[in-house]
N, CA, C and O of each residue as an XYZ file, in Angstrom:
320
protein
N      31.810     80.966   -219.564
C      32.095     81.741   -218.381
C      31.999     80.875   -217.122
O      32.875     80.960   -216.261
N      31.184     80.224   -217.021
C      30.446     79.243   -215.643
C      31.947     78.401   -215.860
O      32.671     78.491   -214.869
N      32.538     77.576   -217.035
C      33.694     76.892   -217.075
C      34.971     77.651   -216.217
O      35.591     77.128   -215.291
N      35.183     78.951   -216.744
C      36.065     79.632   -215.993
C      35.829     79.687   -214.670
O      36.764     79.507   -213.890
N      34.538     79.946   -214.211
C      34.654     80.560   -212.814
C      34.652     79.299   -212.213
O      34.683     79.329   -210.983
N      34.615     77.784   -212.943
C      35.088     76.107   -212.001
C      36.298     76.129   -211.873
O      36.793     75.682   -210.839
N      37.050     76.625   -212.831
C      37.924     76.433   -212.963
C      38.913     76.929   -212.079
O      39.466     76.115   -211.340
N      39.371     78.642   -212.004
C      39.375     79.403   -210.535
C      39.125     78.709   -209.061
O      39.785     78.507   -208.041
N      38.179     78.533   -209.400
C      37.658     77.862   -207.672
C      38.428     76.211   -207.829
O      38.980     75.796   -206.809
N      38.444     75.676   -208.573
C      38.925     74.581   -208.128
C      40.483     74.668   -208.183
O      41.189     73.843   -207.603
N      40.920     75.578   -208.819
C      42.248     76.034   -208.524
C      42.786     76.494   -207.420
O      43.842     76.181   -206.870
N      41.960     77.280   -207.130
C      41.989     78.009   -205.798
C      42.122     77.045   -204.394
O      42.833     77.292   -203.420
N      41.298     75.970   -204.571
C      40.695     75.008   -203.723
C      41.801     73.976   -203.328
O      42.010     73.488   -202.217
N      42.609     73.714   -204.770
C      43.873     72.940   -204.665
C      44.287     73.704   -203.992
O      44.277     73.409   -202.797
N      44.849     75.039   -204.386
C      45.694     75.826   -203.346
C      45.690     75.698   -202.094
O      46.588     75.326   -201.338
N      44.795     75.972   -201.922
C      44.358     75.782   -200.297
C      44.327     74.244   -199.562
O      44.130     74.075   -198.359
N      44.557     73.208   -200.515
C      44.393     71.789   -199.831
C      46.058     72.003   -199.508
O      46.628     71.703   -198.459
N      46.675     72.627   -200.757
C      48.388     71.945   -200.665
C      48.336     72.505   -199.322
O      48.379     71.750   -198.351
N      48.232     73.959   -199.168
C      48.613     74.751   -197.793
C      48.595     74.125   -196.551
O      49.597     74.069   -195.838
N      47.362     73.581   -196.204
C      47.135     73.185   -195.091
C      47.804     72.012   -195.021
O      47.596     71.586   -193.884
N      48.552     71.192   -195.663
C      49.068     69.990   -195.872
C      50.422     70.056   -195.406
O      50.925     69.070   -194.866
N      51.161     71.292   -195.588
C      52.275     72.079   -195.324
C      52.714     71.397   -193.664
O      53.500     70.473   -193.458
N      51.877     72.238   -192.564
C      52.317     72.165   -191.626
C      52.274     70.731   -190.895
O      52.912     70.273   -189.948
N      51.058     70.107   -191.888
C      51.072     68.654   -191.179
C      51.948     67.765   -191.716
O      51.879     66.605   -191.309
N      52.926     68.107   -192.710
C      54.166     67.279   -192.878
C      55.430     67.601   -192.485
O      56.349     66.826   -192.748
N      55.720     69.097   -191.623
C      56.607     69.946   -190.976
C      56.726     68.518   -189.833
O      57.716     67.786   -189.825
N      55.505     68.317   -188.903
C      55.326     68.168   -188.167
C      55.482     66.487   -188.061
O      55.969     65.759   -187.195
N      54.902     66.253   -189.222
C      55.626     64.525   -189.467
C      57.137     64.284   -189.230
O      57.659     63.450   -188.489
N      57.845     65.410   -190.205
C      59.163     65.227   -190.145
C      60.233     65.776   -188.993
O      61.455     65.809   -188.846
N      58.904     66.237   -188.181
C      59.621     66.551   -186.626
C      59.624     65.449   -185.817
O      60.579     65.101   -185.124
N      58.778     65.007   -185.880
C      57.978     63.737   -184.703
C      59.460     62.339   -185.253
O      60.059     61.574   -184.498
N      59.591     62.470   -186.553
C      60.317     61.213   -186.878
C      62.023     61.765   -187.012
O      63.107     61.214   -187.200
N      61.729     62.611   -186.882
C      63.272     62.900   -186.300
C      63.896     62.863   -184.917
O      65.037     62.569   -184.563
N      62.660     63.303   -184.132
C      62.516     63.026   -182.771
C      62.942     61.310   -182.436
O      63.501     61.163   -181.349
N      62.758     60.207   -183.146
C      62.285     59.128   -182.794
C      63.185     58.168   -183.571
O      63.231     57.044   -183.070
N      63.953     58.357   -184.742
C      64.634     58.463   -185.499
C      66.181     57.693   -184.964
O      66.620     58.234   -183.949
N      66.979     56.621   -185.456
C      68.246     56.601   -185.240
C      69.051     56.758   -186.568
O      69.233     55.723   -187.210
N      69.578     57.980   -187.080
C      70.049     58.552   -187.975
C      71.559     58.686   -188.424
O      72.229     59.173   -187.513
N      72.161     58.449   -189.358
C      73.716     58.816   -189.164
C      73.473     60.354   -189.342
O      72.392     60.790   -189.736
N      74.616     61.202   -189.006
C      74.963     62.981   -189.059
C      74.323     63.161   -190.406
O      73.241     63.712   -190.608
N      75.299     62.511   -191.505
C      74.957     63.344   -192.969
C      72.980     63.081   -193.080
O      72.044     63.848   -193.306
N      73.056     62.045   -192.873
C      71.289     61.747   -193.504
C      70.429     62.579   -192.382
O      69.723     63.408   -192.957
N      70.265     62.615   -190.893
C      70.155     63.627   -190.574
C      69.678     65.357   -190.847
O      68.633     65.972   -190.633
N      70.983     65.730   -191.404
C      71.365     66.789   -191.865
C      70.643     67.319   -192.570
O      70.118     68.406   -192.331
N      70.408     66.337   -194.036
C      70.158     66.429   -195.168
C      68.518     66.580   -194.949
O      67.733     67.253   -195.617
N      68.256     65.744   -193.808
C      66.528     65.851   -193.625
C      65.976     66.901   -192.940
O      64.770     67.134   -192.866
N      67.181     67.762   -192.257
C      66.770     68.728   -192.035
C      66.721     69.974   -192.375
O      65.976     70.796   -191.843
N      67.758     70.280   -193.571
C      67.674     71.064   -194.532
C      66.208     70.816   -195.699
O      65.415     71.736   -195.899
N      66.110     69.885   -196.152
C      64.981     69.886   -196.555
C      63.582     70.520   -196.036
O      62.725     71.054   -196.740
N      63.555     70.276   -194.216
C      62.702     70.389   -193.916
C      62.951     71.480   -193.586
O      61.759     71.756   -193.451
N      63.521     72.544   -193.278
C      64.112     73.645   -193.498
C      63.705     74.365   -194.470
O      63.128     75.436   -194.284
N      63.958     73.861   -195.668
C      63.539     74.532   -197.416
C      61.881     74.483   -197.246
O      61.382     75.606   -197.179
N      60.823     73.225   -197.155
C      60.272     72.937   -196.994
C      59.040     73.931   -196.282
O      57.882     74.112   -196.656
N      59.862     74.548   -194.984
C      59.124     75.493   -194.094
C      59.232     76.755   -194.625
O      58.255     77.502   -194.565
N      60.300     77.132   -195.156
C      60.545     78.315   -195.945
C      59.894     78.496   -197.398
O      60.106     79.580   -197.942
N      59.139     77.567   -198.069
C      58.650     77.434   -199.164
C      57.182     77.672   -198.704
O      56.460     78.522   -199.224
N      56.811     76.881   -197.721
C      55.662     77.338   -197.374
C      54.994     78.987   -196.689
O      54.083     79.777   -196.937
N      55.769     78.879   -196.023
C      56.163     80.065   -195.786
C      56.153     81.890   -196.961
O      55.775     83.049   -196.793
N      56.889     80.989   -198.182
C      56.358     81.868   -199.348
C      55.380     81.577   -200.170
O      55.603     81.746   -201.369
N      53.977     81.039   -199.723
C      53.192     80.600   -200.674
C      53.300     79.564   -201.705
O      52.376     79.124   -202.389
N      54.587     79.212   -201.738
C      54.633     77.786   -202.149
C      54.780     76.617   -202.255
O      55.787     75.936   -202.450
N      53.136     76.229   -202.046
C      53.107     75.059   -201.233
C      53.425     73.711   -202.309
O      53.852     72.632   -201.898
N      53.222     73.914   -203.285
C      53.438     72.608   -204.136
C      54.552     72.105   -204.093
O      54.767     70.920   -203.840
N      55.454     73.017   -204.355
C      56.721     73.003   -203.930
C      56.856     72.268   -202.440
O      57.002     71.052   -202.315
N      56.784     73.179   -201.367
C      56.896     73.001   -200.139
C      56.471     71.334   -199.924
O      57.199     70.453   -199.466
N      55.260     71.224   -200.337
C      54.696     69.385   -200.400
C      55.639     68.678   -200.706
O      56.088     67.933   -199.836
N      56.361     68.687   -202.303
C      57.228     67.915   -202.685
C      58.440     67.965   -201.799
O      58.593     66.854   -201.290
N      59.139     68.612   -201.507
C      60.224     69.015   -200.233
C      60.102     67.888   -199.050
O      60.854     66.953   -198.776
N      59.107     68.241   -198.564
C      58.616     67.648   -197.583
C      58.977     66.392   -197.367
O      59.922     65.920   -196.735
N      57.793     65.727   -198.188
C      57.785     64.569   -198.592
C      58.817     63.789   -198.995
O      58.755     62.575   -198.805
N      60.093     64.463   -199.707
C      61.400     63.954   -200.102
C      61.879     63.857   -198.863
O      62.575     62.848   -198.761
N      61.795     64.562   -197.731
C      62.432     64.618   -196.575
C      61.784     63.332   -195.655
O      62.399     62.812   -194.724
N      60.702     63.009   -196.009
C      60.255     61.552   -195.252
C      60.444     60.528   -195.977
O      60.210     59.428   -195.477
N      60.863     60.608   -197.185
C      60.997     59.700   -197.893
C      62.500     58.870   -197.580
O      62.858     57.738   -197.906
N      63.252     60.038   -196.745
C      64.672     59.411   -196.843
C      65.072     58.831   -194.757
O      66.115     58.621   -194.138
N      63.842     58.796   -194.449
C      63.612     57.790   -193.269
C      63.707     56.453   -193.475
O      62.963     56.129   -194.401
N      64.347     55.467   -192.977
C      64.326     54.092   -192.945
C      62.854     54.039   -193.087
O      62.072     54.872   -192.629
N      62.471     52.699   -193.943
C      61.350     51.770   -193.163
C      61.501     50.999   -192.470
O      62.439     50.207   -192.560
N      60.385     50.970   -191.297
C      60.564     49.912   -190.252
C      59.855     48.774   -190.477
O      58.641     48.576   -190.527
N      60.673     48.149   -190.588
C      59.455     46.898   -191.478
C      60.006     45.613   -190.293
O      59.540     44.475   -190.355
């Protein structure tokens, strides 16, 4: 029983890490779009993501919503 009720809570606990993780990568992929020299399509594409992204979170799903995200910063140049 004590196994189950770790188990729950640390489930739960993930839940709640993805969530809050949500808006602070909304906000990544605002700031670098802001700052960003982009062609239209790639652009676009990063903002539909981030689009899906807000709307996923938005329905409770954040794991989802994380991965979204993250694909959407992923397709930023590096500035190296």
């Amino acid at each position: 029983m004590r196994y189950l009720a770790a188990l729950l809570f640390g489930l739960f606990l993930a839940g709640t890490v993805a969530a809050s993780q949500c808006p602070a990568l909304v906000a990544q992929v605002d700031s670098k779009l802001e700052s960003a020299e982009l062609d239209g399509a790639t652009e676009s594409n990063i903002e539909a993501l981030r689009d899906q992204g807000q709307t996923l979170h938005e329905q409770g799903k954040h794991g989802e919503s994380v991965r979204v995200l993250k694909e959407a910063l992923s397709m930023f140049p590096d500035k190296s």
